[in-house]
C-alpha positions as CSV (number, residue, x, y, z in Angstrom):
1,X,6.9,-22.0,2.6
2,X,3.9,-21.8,0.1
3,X,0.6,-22.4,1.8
4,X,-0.8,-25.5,0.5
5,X,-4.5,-23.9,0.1
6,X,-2.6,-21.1,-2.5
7,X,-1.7,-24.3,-4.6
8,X,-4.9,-25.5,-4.5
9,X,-7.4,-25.4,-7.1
10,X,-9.8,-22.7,-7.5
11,X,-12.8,-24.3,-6.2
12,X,-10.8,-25.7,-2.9
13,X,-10.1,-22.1,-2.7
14,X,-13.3,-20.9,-3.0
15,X,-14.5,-23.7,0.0
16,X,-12.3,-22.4,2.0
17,X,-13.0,-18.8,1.8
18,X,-16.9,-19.4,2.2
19,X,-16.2,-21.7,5.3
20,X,-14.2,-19.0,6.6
21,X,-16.6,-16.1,6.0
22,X,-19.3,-17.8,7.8
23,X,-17.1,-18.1,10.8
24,X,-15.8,-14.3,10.7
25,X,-19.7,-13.6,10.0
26,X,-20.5,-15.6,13.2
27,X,-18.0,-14.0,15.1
28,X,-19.0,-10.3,14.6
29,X,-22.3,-11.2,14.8
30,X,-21.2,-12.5,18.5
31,X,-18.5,-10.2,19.6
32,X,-18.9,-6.7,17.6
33,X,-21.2,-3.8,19.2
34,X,-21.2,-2.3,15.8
35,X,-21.8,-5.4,13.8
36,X,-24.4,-6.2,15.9
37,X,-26.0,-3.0,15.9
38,X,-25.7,-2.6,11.9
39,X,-26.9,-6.2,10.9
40,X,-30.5,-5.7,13.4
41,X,-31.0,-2.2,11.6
42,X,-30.9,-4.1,8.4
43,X,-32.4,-6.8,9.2
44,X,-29.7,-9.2,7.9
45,X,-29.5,-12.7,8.6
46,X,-26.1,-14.0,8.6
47,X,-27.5,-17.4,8.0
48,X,-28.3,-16.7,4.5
49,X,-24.7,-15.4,3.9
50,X,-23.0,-18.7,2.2
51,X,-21.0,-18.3,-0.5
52,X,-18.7,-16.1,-1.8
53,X,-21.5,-14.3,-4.0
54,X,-23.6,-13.5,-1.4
55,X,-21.5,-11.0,0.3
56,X,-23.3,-8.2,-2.2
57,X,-26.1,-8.8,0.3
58,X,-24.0,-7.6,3.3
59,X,-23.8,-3.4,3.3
60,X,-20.2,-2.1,3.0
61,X,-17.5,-0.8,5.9
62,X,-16.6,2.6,5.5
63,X,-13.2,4.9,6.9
64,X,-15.8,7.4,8.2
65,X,-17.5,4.2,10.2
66,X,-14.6,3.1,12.0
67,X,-13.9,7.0,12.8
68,X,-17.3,7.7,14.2
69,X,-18.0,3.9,15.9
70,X,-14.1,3.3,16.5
71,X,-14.9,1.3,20.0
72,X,-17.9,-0.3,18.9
73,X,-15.5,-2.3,16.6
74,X,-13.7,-3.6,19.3
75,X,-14.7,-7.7,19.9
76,X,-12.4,-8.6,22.7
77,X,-12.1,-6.9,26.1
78,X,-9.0,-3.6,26.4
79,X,-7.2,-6.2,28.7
80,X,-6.3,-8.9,25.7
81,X,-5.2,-5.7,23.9
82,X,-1.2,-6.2,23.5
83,X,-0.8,-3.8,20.9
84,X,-2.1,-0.4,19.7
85,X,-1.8,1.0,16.3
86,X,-3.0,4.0,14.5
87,X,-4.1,4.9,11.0
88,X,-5.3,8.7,9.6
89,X,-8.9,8.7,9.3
90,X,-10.6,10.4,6.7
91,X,-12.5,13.2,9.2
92,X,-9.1,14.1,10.9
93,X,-9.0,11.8,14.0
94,X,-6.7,8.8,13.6
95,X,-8.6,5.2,14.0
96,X,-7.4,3.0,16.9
97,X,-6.4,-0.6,16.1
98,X,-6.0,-2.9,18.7
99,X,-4.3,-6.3,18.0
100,X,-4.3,-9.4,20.5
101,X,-1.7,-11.7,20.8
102,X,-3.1,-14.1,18.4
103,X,-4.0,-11.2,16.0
104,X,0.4,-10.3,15.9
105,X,1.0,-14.4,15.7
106,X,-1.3,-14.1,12.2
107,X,0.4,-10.9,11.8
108,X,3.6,-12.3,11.8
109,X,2.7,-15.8,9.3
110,X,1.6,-13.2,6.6
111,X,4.3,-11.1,6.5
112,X,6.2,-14.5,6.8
113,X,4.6,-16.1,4.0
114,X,4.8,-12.6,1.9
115,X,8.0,-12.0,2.3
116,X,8.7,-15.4,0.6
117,X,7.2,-15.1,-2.0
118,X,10.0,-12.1,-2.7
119,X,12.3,-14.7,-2.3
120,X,13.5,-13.8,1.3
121,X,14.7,-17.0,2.9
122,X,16.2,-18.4,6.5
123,X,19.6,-17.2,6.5
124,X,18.9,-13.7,5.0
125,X,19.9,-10.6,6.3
126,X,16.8,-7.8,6.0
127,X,17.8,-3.6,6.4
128,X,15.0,-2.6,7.8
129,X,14.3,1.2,6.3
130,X,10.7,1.5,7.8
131,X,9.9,3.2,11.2
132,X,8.5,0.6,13.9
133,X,7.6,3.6,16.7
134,X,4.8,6.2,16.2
135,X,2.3,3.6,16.4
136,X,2.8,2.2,13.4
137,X,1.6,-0.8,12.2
138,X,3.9,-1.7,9.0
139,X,7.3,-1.8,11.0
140,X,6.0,-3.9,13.5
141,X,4.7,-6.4,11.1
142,X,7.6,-6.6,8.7
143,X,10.1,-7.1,12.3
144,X,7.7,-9.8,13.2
145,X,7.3,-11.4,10.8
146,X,11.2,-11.4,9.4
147,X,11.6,-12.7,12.7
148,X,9.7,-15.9,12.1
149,X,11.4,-16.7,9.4
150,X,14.6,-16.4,11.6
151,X,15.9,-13.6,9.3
152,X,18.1,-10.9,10.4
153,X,16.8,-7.5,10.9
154,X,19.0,-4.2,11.0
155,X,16.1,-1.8,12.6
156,X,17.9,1.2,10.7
157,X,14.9,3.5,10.1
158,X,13.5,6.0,7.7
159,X,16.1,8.2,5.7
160,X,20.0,9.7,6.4
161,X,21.7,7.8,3.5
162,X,24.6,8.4,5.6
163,X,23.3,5.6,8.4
164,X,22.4,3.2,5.6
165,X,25.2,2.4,4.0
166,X,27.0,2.5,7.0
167,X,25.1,-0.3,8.0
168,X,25.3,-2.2,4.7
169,X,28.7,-1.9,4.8
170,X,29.0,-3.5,8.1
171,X,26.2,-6.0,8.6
172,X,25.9,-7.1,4.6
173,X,22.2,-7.2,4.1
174,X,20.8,-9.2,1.3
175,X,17.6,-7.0,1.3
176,X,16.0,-4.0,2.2
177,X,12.7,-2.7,2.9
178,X,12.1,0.9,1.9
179,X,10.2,3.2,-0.2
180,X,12.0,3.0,-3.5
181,X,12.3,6.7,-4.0
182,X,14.9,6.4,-1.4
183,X,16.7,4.0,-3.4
184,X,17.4,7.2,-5.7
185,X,18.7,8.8,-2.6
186,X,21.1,5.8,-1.7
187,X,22.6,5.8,-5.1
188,X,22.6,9.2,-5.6
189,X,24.7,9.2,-1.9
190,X,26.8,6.4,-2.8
191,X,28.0,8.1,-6.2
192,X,29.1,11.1,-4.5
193,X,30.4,9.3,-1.7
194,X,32.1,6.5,-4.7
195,X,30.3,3.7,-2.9
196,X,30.1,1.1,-5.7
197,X,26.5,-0.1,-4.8
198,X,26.5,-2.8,-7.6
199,X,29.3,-4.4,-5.5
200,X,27.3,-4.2,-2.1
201,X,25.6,-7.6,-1.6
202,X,22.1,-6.1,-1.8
203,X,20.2,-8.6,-4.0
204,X,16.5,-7.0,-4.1
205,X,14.6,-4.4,-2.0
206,X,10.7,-4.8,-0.8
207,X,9.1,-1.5,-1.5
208,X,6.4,0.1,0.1
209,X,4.1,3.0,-0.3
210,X,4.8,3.6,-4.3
211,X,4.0,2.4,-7.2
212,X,6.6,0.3,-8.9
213,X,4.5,-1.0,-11.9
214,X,2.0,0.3,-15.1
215,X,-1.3,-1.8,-14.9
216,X,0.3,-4.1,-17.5
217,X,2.5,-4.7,-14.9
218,X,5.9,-3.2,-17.1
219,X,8.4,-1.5,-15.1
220,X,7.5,2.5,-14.4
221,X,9.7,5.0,-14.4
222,X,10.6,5.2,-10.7
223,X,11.6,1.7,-11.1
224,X,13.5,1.9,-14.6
225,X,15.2,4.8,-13.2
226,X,16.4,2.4,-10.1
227,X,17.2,-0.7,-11.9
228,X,18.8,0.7,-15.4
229,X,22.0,1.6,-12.7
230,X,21.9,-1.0,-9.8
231,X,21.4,-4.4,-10.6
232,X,18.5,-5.5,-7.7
233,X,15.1,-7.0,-8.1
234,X,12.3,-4.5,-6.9
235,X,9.3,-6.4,-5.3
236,X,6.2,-4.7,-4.6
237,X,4.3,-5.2,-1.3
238,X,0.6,-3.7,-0.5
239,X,-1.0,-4.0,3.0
240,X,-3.1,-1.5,5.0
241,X,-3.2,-1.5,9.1
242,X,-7.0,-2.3,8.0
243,X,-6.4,-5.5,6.3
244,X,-3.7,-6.9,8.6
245,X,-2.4,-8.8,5.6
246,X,0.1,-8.0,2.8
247,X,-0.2,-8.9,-1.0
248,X,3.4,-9.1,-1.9
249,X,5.0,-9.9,-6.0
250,X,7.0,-12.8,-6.2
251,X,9.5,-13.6,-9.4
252,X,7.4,-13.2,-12.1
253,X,5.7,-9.8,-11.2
254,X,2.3,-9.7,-12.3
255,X,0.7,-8.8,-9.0
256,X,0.5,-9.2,-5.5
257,X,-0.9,-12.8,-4.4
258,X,-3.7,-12.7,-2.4
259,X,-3.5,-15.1,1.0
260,X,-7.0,-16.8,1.1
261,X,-7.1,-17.9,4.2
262,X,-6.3,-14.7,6.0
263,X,-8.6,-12.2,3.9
264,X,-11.3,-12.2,1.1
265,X,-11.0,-9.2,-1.4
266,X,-13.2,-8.2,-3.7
267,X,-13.1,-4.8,-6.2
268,X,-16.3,-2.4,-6.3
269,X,-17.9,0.1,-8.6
270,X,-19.6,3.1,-7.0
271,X,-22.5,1.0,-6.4
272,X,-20.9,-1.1,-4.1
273,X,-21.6,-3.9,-7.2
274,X,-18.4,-6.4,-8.0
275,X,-17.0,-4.6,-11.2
276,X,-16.8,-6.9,-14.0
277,X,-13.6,-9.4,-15.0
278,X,-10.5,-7.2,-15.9
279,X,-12.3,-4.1,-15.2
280,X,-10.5,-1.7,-12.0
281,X,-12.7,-0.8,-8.9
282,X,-12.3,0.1,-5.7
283,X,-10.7,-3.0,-3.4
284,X,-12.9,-4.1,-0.1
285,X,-11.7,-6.9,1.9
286,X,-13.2,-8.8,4.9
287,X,-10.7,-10.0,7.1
288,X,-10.1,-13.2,8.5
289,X,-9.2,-14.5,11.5
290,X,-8.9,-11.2,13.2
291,X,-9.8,-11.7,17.3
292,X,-10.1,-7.2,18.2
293,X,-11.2,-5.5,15.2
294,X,-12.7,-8.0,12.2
295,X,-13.9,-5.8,9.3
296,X,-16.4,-7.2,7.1
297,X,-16.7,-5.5,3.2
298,X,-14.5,-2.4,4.5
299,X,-13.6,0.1,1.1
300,X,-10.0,0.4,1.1
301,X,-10.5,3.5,-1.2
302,X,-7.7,2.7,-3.5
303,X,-8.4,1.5,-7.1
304,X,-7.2,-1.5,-8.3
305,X,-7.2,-4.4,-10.8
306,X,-8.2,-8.2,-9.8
307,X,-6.0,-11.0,-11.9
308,X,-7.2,-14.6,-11.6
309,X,-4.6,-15.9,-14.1
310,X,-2.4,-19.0,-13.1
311,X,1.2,-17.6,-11.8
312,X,4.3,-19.4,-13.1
313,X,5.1,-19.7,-9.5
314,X,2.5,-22.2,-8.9
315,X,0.3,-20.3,-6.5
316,X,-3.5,-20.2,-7.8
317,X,-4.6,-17.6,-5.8
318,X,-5.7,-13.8,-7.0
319,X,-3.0,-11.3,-8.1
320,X,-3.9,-7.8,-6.9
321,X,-2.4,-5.1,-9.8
322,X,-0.5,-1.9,-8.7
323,X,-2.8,0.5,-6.9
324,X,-3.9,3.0,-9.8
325,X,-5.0,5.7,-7.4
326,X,-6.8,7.0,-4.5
327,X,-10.8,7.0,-5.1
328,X,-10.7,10.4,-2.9
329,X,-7.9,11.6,-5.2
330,X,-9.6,11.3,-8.1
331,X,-8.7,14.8,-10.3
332,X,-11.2,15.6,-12.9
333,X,-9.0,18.3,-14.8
334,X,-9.7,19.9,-18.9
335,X,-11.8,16.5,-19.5
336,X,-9.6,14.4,-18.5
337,X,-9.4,11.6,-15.1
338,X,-6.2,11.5,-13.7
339,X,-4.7,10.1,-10.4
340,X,-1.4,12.0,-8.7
341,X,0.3,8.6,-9.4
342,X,0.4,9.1,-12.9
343,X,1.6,12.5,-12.1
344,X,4.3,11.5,-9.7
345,X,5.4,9.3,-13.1
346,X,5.7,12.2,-15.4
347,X,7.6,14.2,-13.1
348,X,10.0,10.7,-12.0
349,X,11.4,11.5,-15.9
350,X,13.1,14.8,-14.9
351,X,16.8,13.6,-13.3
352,X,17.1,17.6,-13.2
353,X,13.4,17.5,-10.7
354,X,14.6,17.1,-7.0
355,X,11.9,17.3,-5.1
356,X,8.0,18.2,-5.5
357,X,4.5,18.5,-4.4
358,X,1.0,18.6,-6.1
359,X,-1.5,20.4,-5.3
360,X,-5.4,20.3,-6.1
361,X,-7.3,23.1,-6.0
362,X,-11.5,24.4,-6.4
363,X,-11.4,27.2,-9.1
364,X,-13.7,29.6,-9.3
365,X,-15.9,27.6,-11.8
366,X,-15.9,25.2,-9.0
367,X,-13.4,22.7,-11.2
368,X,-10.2,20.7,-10.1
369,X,-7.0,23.0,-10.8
370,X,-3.9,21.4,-10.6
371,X,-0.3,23.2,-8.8
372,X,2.7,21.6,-9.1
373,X,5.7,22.7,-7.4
374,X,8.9,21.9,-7.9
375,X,12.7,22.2,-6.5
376,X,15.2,21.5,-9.4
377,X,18.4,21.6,-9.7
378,X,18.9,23.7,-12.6
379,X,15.8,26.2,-13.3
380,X,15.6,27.6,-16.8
381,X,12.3,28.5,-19.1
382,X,13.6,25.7,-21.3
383,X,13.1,23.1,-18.7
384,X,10.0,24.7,-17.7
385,X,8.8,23.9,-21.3
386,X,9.8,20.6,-21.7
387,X,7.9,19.8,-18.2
388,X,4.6,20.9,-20.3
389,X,5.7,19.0,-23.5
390,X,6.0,16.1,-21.3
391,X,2.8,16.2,-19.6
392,X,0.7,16.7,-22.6
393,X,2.4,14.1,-24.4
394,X,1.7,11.9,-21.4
395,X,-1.6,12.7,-19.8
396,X,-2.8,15.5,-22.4
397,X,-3.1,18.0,-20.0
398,X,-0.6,20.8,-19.0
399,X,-1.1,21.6,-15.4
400,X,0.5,25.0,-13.6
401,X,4.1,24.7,-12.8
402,X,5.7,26.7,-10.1
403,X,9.7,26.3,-9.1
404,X,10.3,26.7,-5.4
405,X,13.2,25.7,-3.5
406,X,13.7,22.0,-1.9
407,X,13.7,23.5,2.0
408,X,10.3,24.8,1.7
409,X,9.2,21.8,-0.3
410,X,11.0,19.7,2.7
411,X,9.0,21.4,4.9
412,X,6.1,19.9,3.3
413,X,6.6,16.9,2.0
414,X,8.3,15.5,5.6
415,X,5.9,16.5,8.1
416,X,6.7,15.1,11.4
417,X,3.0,14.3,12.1
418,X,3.9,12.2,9.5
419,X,5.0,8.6,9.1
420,X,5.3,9.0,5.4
421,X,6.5,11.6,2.8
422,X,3.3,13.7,1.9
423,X,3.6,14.6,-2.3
424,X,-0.1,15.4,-2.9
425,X,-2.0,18.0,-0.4
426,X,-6.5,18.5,-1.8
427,X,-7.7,21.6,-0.9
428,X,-11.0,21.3,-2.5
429,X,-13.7,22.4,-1.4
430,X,-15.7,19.6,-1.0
431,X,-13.0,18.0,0.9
């Protein structure tokens, strides 16, 4: 189910992508109030845009754009809207994503064609562990485009361990979709519960929302941890309800591949300048072949590494590394740059850690400060020290530590305003 133009050569690629810019260009420049509005105030002649290069000459998409212009981005009229999603917005108001019908058929082929590259075939059967309510964009797409592939979907939902195996049990998946955390949660349930998970039929999850690699691409803890008891293959998948399109690992797991003909990535400095070969940046995409709400250079505000090494799969498109961080997350603590990510890793060690959250503070010297609480099973000033040892062997910092219990971490972390668990909460000042 490869797309031929990801086994073509680079420069085929490259064509491609710059024949399809100046179409998505031409379109905006049609259909979007805001694109409109933005290209006369610069005085930008889409004419001149022609290559691949040339995009530096285009100013960049913001979140705080589509938050304060959210209609303007609109290109088709309400009544071709068949579908509304929602996505937090950096100044507290969620942005509004409308999708056409065409926009959920493309929807659907790139969550198709992601999904194979995990290795998900016709004939599968997919536990879906994923809200597709609340407005939310992820569920819908992963139903979709399972469903294309004529895959079976068991719509179980988010959490109660209980649920899930019950349906494993029954139905016999092959895969699941989840946020690998929860794996710990399933195993952790089936072991009590002397569910011999090795024995279930489950042959690999697709996990969302958490890291699962280093940079290097090795194995992190969270997914050591998993895989050193059951015997599945973890594949990462990235998308945003921005981008409309996923970048999913196949076999060999050195990245997400990038689908050419459905978006154009590039990865930024804080200039808004392409960082150099290898280097990590901020990732800004312009979509393609969106009908509602095309974005053109948007900042995606995570920070990433490009890899434009040939995959043993065959593909030769761009690899997208694990997400090393939020830009807004950024903590600056005793000299040091660190991401909660790295954090989260540190703590993943710890089978005696059940639960936690960090927390980033302004000190009175108007520096980052760093809380972490925790709920563990066991609490002793021994554990409490090893924690520290740990984190100054690993990041060479030792932030504050507080023990708390897991109901008032629960409280937290599962909000119900929520569609995800919440681990890291900024109080900063300048936020």
């Amino acid at each position: 189910m490869i797309p031929k133009i990801e086994l073509a050569t680079i420069a085929e690629i490259k064509a491609l992508q710059e024949q399809k810019l100046q179409e998505a260009l031409a379109y905006v420049n049609a259909h979007s109030p805001y694109y409109q509005r933005l290209f006369a105030e610069r005085d930008i002649d889409i004419s001149q845009i022609r290559t691949l290069e040339d995009l530096v000459l285009l100013p960049v998409t913001t979140k705080e754009d589509l938050q304060k212009s959210n209609d303007d981005f609109m290109c088709v009229p309400m009544q071709k809207i068949v579908d509304f999603a929602t996505t937090s917005g950096t100044l507290g108001e969620p942005v509004t994503f409308g999708m056409t019908d065409a926009d959920l058929e493309r929807l659907a082929y790139n969550e198709a064609i992601s999904f194979d590259c995990a290795g998900i075939r016709e004939g599968d059967i997919v536990q879906l562990m994923t809200t597709i309510d609340r407005r939310f964009m992820a569920g819908l797409a992963y139903f979709l485009g399972l469903r294309k592939m004529k895959v079976g979907v068991i719509r179980v939902g988010a959490g109660i361990p209980e649920l899930q195996w019950d349906s494993i049990k029954k139905y016999k998946p092959t895969y699941l979709i989840t946020v690998p955390s929860f794996l710990l949660k399933l195993m952790e349930y089936a072991e009590t519960h002397n569910i011999d998970y090795n024995n279930s039929g489950i042959k690999g999850a697709i996990c969302i929302g958490e890291p699962l690699r280093n940079p290097d691409f090795t194995p992190n803890v969270l997914a050591k941890k998993i895989t050193e008891k059951w015997s599945i293959q973890l594949y990462s998948t990235y998308a945003s309800t921005e981008m409309s399109t996923a970048f999913t690992e196949c076999e060999h797991f050195n990245g997400g591949h990038h689908h050419p003909e459905l978006i154009i990535v590039e990865v930024l400095d804080d200039n808004n300048q392409p960082v150099k070969n290898g280097e990590s940046g901020e990732l800004t995409f312009t979509t393609l072949g969106i009908e509602a709400m095309p974005l053109v250079r948007f900042k995606t505000g995570d920070i990433v590494q490009l890899h434009d090494s040939p995959c043993a799969c065959g593909r030769n498109t761009l690899r997208v590394g694990p997400v090393i961080g939020r830009k807004q997350q950024m903590i600056k603590y005793k000299g040091t740059t660190l991401y909660p990510p790295a954090m989260n890793d540190v703590l993943n060690d710890f089978d005696n850690i059940e639960n936690h959250i960090i927390e980033i503070y302004t000190n009175d010297l108007g520096t980052d400060e760093i809380v972490i609480k925790l709920a563990v099973k066991k609490e002793s000033e021994t554990f409490l020290n090893e924690i520290k040892d740990h984190f100054r062997a690993k990041l060479r910092v030792t932030p504050k530590i507080i023990f708390t219990t897991t109901a008032i971490l629960n409280q937290l972390i599962f909000n119900p305003m929520s569609r995800k668990p919440i681990h890291f909460f900024d109080h900063r000042k300048s936020n």
